[in-house]
C-alpha positions as CSV (number, residue, x, y, z in Angstrom):
1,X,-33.1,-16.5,-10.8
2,X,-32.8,-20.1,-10.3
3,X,-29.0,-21.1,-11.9
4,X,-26.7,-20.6,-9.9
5,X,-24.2,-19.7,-13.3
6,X,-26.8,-16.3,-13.6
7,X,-25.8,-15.3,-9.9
8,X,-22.2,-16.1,-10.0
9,X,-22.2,-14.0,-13.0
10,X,-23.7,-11.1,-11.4
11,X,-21.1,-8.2,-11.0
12,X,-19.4,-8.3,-7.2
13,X,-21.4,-10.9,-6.0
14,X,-18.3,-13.4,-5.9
15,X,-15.9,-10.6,-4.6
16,X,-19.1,-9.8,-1.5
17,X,-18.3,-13.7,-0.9
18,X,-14.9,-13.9,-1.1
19,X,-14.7,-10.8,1.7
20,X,-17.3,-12.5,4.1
21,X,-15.4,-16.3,3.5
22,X,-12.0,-14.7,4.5
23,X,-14.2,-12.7,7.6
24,X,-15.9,-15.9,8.5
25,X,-12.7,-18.2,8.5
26,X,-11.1,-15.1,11.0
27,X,-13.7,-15.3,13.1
28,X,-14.1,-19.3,13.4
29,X,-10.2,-20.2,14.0
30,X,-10.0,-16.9,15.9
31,X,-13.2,-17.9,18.2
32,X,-12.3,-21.3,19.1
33,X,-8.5,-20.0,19.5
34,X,-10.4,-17.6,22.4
35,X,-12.4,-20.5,24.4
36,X,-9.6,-22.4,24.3
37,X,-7.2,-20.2,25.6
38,X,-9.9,-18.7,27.7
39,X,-10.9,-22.2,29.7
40,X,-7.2,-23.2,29.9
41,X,-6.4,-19.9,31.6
42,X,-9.5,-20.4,34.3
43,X,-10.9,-23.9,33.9
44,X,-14.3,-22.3,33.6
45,X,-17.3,-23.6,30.9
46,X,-18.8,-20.5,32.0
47,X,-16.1,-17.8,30.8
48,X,-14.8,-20.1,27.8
49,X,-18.7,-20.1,26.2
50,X,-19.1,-16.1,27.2
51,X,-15.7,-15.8,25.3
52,X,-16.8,-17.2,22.0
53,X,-20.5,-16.1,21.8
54,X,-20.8,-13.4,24.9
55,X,-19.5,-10.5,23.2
56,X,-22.4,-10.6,20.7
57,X,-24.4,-8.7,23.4
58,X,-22.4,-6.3,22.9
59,X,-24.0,-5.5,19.6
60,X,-27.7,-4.9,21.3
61,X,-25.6,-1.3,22.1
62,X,-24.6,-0.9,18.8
63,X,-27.9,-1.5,17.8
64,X,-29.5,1.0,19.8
65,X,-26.9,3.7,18.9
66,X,-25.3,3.0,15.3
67,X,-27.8,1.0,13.1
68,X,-29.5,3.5,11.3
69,X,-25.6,4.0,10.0
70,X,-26.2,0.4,7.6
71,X,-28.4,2.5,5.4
72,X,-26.7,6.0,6.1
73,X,-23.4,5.2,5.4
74,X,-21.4,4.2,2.3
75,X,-21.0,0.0,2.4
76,X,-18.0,0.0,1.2
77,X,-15.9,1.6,3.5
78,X,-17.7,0.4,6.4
79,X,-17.0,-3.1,5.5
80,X,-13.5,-2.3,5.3
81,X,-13.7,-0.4,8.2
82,X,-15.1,-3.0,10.3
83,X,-12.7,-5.9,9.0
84,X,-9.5,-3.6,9.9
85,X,-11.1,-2.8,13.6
86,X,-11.1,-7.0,14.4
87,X,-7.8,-7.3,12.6
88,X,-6.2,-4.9,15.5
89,X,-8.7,-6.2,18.5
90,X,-7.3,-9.7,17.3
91,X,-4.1,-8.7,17.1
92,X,-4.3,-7.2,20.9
93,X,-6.0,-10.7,22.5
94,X,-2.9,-12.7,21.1
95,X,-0.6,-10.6,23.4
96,X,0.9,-12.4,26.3
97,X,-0.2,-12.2,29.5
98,X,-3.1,-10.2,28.6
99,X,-5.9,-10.2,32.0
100,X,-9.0,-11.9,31.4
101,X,-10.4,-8.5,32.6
102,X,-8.7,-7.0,28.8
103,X,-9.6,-10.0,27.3
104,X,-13.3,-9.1,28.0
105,X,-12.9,-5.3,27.2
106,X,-11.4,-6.0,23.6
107,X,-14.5,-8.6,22.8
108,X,-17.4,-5.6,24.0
109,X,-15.7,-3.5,21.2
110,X,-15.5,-5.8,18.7
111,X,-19.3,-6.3,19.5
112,X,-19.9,-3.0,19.4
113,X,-18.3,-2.2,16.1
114,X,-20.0,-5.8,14.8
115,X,-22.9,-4.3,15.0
116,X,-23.1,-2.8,12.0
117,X,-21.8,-5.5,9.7
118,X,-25.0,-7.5,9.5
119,X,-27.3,-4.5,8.2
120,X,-24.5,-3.1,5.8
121,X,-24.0,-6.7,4.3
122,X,-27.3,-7.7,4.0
123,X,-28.4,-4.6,2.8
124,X,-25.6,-4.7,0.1
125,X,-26.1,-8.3,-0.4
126,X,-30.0,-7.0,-1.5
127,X,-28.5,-4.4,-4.0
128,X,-26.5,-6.3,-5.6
129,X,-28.8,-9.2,-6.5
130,X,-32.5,-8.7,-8.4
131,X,-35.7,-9.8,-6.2
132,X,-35.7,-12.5,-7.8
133,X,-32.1,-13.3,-7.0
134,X,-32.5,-13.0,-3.0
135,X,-33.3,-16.3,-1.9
136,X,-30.3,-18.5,-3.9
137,X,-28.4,-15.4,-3.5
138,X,-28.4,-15.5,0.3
139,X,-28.3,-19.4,0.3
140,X,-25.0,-19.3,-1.1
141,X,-24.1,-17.0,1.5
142,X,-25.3,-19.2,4.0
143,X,-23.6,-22.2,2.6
144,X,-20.7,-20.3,2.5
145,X,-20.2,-19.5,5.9
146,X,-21.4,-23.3,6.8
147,X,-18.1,-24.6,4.4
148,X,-16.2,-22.1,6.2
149,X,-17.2,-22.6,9.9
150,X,-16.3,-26.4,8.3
151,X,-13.1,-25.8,6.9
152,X,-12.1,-22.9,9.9
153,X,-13.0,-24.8,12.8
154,X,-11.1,-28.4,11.4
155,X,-8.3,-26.2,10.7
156,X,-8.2,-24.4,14.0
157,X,-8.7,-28.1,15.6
158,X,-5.9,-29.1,13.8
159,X,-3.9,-25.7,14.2
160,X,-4.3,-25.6,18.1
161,X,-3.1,-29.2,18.2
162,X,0.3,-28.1,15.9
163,X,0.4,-24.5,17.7
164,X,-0.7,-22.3,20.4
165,X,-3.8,-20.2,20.7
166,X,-2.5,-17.3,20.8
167,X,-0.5,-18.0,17.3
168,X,-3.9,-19.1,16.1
169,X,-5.1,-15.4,17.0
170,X,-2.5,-14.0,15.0
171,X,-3.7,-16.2,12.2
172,X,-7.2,-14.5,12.4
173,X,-5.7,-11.2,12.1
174,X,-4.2,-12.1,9.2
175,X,-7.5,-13.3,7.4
176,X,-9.3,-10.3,8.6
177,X,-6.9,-7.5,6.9
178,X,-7.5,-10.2,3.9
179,X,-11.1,-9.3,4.3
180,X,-10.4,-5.8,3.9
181,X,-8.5,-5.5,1.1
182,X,-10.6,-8.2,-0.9
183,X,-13.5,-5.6,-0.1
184,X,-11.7,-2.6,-0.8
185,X,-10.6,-3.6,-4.0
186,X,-13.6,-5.9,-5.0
187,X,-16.7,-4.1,-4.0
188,X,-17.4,-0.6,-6.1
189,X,-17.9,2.5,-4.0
190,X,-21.8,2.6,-3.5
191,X,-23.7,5.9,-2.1
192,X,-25.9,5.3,0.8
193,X,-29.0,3.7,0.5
194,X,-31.2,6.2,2.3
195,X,-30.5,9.9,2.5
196,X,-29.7,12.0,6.0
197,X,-27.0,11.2,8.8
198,X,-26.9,8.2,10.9
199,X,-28.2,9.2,14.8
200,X,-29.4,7.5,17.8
201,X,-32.8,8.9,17.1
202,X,-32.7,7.8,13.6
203,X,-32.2,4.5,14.3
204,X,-34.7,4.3,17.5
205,X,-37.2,5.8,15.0
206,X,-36.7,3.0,12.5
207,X,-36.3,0.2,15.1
208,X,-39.6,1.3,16.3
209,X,-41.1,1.4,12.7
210,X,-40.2,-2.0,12.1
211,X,-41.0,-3.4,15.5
212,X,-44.7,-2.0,15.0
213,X,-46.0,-4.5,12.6
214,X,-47.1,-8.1,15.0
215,X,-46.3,-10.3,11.4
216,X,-42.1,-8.2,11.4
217,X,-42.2,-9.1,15.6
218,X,-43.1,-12.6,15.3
219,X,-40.5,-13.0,12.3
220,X,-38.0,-11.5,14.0
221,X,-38.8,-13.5,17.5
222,X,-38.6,-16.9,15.0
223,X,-35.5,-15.8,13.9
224,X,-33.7,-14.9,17.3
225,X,-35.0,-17.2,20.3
226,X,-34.9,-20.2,19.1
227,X,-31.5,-20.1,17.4
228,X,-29.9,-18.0,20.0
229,X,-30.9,-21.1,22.8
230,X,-29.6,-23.9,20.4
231,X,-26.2,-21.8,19.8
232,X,-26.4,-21.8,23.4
233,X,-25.7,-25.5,23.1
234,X,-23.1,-25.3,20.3
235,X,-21.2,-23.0,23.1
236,X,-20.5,-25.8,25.3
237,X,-18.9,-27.9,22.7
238,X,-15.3,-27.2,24.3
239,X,-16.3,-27.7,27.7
240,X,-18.4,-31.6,26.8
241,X,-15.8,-32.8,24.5
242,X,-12.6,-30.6,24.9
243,X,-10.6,-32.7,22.5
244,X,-13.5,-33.1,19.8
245,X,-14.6,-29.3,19.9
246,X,-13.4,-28.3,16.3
247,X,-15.1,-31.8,15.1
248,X,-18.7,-31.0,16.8
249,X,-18.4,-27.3,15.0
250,X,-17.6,-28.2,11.8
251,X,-20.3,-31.2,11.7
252,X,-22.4,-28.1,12.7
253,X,-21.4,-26.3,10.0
254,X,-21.9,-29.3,7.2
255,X,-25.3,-29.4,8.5
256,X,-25.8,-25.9,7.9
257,X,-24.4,-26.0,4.3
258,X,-26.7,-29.2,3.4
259,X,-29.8,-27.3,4.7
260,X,-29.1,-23.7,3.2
261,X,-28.8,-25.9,-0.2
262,X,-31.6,-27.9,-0.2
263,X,-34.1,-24.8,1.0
264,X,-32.4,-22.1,-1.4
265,X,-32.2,-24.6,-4.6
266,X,-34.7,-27.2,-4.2
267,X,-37.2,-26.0,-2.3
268,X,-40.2,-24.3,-4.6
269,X,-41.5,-20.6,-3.0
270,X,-45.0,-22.7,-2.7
271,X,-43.3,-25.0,0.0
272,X,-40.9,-23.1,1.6
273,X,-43.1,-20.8,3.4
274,X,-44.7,-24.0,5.1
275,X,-41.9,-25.3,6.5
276,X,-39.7,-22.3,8.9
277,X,-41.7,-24.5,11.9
278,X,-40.8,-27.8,11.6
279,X,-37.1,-26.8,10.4
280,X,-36.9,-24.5,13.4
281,X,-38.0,-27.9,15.6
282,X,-35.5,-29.6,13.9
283,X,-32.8,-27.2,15.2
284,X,-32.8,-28.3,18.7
285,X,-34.9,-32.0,19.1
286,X,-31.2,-33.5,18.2
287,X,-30.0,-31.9,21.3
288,X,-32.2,-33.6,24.1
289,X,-30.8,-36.8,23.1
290,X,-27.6,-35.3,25.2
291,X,-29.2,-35.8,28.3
292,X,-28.0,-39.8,27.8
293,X,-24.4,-37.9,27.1
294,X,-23.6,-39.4,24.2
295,X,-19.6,-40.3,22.9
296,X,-18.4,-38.0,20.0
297,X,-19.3,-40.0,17.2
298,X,-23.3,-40.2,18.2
299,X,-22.9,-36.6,19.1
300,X,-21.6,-35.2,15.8
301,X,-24.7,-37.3,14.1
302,X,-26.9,-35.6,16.4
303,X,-25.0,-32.0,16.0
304,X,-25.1,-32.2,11.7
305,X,-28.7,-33.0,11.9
306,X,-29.6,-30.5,14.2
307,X,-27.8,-28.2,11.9
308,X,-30.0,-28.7,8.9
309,X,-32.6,-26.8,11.0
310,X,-30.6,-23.2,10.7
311,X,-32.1,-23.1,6.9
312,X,-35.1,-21.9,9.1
313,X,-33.2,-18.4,9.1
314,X,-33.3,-18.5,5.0
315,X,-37.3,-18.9,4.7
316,X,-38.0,-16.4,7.5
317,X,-35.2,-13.5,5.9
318,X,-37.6,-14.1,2.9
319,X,-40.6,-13.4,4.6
320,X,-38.9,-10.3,6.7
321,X,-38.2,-8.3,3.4
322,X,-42.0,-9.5,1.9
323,X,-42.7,-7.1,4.7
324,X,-40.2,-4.5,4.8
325,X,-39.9,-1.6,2.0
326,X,-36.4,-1.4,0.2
327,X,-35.1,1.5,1.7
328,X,-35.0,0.0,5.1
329,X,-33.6,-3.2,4.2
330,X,-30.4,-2.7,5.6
331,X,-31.5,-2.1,9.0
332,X,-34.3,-4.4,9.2
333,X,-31.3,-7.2,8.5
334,X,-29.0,-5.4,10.5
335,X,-31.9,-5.5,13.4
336,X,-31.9,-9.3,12.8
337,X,-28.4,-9.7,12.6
338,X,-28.1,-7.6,15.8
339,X,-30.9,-9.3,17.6
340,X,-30.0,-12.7,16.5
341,X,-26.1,-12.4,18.0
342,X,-27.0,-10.4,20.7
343,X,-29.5,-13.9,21.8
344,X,-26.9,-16.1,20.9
345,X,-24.5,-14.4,23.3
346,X,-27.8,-14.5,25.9
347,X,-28.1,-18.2,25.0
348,X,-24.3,-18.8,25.5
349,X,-24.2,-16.8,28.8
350,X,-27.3,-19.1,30.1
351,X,-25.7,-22.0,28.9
352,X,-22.6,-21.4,30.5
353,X,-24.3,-20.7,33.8
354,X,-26.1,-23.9,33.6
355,X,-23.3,-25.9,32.7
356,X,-21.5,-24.4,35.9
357,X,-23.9,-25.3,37.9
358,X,-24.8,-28.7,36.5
359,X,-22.7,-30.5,33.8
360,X,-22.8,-29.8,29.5
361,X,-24.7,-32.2,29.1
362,X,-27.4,-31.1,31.4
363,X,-27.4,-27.2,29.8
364,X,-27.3,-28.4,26.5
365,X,-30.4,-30.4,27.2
366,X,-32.1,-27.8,28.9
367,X,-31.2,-25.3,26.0
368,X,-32.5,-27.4,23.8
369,X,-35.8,-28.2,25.6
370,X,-36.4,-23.9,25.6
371,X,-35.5,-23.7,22.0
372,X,-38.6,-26.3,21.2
373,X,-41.0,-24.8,23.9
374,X,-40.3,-21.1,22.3
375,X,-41.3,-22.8,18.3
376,X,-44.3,-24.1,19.0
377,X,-45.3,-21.3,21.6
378,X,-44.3,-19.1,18.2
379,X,-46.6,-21.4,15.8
380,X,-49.4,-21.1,18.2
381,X,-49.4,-17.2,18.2
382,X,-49.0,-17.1,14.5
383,X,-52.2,-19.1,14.5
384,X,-53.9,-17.2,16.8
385,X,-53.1,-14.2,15.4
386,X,-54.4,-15.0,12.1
387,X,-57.9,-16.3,13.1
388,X,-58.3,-12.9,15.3
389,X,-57.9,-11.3,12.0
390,X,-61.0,-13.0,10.1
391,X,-58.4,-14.5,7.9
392,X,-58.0,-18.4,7.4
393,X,-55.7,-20.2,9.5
394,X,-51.9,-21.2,7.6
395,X,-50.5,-24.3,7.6
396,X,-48.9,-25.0,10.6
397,X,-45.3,-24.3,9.4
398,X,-46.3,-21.1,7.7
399,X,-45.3,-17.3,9.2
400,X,-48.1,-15.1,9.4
401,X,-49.4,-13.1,6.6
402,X,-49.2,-9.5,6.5
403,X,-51.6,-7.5,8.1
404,X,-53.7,-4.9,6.4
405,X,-52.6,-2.1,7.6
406,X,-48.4,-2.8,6.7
């Protein structure tokens, strides 16, 4: 499937969008409503980044406890589900005079009920598209949340400038009981994709299952570490340019969009596998020009290229279901989903820490410089790994092939 007329014909594939745009756009004006009223309330980099990215750790939990549920249970229902839960948790962090203690306790349940969304959507999103389908199916996606972290993060600039956060929070509420009813009444009911009840020692089972294979580990490392330390970076956005926060996220987000477009609609198959390395580099070299603290115009150049780089996450999705088999798809995305936030929220609490203890500029730097060491530490066991086989070394930007025995 190469026209993107076929997929938008497909049946609920623009209603599964529509849900995730409205979820997106909660999430974005809601999350830089949160670090804004956050480091207002305590003047802290630290807490304001932790706010907006930290509770994502929350989801390792969830993970560990809940995750076999994203092939268990009915997708339907836990979408809506989920989307209702942030509704309320959003609803209780606009509340006056709520303790930064509260504020904290409301985010590690959020997280925790998060954790399923990634498995159950992408798990969905593989149902409802052919094989063939995936890739420009899932680059839409992509592109979809990069329009609307564009669109939600200008409009919650422009909103907190016009209003307060806390009516901004309200806001979110609003678009996330949008997201529930556009997937209640959009999406058909769908059985569960595998058969047998969600537990703890279902999921550990298949966590360990998919962890076995070195060419899954090294696809999932690529598709955490690196990430997580540049959105590490993106975290500090409020605290080195308070009044220019909204611009530097949604000049991330156009970044994004261009790169999701270009890999899922230009890009042959033939090429794309080559290239997860050097987009991955290209990710977070923007960001050690920061060190010379640049003004806000040089920054958002340096942000929006940087951003191209998060396409990486498209090729290597594409290479984690080549290795994993159809009935564990939801939870092999929901482990990357899961994994992926629960680094970000590792890379925003090390970011924070460093910008306390040094300056933004100096964290994001350092963040950045991690983020290229971890690649090409990455490349080299992919390499390494392959010749230790017998097998012919890849190109340099290529993921490792399968291994005989998956």
């Amino acid at each position: 499937m190469r026209s993107y007329r076929t997929l938008f014909r497909t049946p609920e594939y623009t209603p599964f969008l529509l849900s995730f745009a409205a979820f997106a756009a909660a999430q974005t004006i809601g999350g830089l409503a949160l670090g804004t009223l956050v480091l207002r309330a305590t003047g802290s980099p630290f807490l304001s980044a932790v706010s907006m990215f930290g509770p994502q750790l929350a989801q390792l939990a969830g993970a560990t406890f809940l995750l076999s549920g994203a092939d268990r249970l009915p997708p339907r229902g836990i979408l809506s589900g989920i989307a209702l839960a942030f509704a309320a948790g959003t609803t209780v962090l606009a509340l006056p005079g709520l303790p930064v203690r509260a504020v904290f306790a409301v985010l590690l349940l959020q997280g925790l009920v998060a954790s399923l969304g990634g498995g159950v959507r992408g798990g969905l999103l593989n149902e409802i598209l052919t094989k063939d389908g995936y890739v420009l199916g899932r680059s839409v996606y992509n592109m979809l949340w990069g329009l609307t972290q564009t669109a939600g993060f200008a409009t919650g600039g422009t909103l907190l400038a016009l209003l307060s956060p806390r009516t901004c929070l309200l806001l979110a509420a609003g678009l996330y009981l949008l997201a529930a009813l556009v997937t209640r009444l959009g999406l058909t009911a769908r059985p569960p994709r595998s058969a047998g009840r969600p537990s703890v020692s279902a999921t550990w089972r298949t966590n360990a299952l998919l962890w076995s294979s070195r060419p899954r580990r090294l696809t999932y490392l690529g598709l955490w570490v690196p990430n997580g330390l540049v959105v590490g970076s993106d975290s500090l956005y409020v605290a080195y340019a308070p009044g220019a926060a909204g611009t530097l996220y949604a000049c991330g987000a156009l970044g994004m969009f261009v790169g999701d477009m270009a890999v899922g609609r230009l890009v042959p198959p033939s090429v794309r596998r080559r290239i997860a390395t050097p987009l991955r580099l290209l990710l977070a070299v923007p960001y050690l020009f920061f060190v010379l603290r640049p003004g806000v115009a040089l920054s958002a150049v340096a942000v929006t290229v940087a951003s191209v780089g998060f396409a990486a996450s498209l090729v290597l999705q594409e290479r984690l279901m080549s290795l994993t088999p159809d009935d564990l798809a939801g939870q092999a995305l929901g482990l990357h989903a899961t994994g992926m936030a629960a680094f970000q929220g590792v890379g925003a609490t090390l970011a924070g820490t460093l910008a306390q203890l040094t300056s933004p500029a100096t964290a994001v730097t350092l963040m950045a410089a991690g983020s290229v060491i971890t690649t090409l530490t990455l490349a080299v066991l992919g390499r390494y790994g392959k010749r230790r086989s017998g097998a012919p070394g890849p190109h340099p930007g290529a993921l490792p092939e399968p291994a005989a025995t998956d």
